[in-house]
C-alpha positions in Angstrom: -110.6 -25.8 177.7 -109.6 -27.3 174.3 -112.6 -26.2 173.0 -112.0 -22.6 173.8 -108.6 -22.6 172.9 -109.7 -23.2 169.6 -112.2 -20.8 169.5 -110.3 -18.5 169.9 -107.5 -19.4 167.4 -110.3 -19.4 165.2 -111.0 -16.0 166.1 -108.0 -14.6 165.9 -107.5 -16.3 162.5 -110.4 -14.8 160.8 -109.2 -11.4 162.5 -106.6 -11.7 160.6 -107.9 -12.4 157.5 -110.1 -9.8 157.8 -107.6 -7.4 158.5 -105.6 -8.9 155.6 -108.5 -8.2 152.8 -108.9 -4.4 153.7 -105.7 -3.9 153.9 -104.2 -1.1 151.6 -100.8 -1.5 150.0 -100.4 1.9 149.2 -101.2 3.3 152.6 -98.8 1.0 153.9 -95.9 2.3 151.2 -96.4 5.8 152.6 -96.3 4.7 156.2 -92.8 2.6 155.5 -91.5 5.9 154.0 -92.5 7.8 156.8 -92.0 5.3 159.2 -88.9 3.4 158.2 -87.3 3.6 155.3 -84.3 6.1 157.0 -82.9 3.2 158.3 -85.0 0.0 156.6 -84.4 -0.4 152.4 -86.9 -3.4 151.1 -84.6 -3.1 147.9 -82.8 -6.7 148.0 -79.5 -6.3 149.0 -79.6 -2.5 149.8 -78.0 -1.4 153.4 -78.9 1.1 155.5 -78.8 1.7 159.1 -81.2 -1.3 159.9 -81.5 -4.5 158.6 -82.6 -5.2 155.2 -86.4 -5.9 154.8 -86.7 -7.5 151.8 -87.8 -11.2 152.1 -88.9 -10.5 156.1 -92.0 -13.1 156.3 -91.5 -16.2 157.9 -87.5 -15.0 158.5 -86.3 -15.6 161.1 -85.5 -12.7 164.0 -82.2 -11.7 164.1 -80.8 -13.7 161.0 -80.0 -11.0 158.4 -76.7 -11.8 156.9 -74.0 -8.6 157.5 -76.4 -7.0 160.2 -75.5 -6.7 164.2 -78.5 -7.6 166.1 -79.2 -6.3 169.4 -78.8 -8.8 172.6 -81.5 -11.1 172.1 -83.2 -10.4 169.1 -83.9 -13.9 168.6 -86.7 -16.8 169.2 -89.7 -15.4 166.4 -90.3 -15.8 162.9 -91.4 -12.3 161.3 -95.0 -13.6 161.1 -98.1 -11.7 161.0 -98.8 -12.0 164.8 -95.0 -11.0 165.6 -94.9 -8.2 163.6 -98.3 -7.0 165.4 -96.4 -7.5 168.6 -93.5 -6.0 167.8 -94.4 -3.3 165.6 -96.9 -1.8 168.3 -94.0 -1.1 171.1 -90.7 -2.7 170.0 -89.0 -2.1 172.9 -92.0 -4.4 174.8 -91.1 -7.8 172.4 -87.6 -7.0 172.3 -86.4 -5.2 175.6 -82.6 -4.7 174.4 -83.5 -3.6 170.8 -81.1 -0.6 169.6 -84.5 0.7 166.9 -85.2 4.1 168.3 -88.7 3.3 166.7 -91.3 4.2 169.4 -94.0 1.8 167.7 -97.2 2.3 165.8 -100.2 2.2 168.2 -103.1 2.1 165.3 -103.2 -1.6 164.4 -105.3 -0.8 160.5 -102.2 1.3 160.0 -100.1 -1.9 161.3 -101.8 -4.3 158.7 -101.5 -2.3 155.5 -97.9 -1.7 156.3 -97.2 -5.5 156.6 -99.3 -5.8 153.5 -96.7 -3.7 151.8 -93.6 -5.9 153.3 -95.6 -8.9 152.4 -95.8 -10.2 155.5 -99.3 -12.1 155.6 
């Protein structure tokens, strides 16, 4: 059982390295714009509707200073597997979330838009 376990954290490691090496910085840009930025900024310290992005890997769900959560938005660390999860159906990881955002299905398109929020 051990042994499988750890084949498959292997797997899913090298997954995401994969993943990580084709992704594309500028396709993930244009997605944010199209995507998020009417209510996500990634300029430090700018405010908009939703919490600030700027800084998100490794933070902590839930923690941005001057921003009301939704009920429960708590217990993750924006890591690469999280934001997989809760980019692809938001209201799935976080049932009580107030994002409108119905999630991004394609999981390439997923990758280069955390490769533009530098979360890796």
């Amino acid at each position: 059982m051990k042994h499988q376990l750890l084949v498959a954290s292997l797997g899913i490691v090298a997954l995401m390295a994969a993943n990580s090496a084709s992704a594309d910085v500028a396709k993930g840009e244009a997605l944010f714009k199209k995507n998020c930025a009417v209510c996500h900024s990634v300029k430090p310290g700018e405010k908009k509707i939703g919490p600030n992005l700027s800084g998100l890997a490794g933070r902590a769900a839930g923690t941005q200073e001057g921003f009301k959560y939704s009920d429960g938005f708590t217990g993750v660390s924006w890591d690469v597997a999280n934001m997989h999860k809760f980019i692809e159906n938001p209201k799935g990881m976080f049932a009580k979330t107030k994002m409108t955002f119905p999630g991004m299905k394609d999981a390439a398109e997923r990758t280069d838009l955390f490769e533009f929020l530098g979360v890796k």
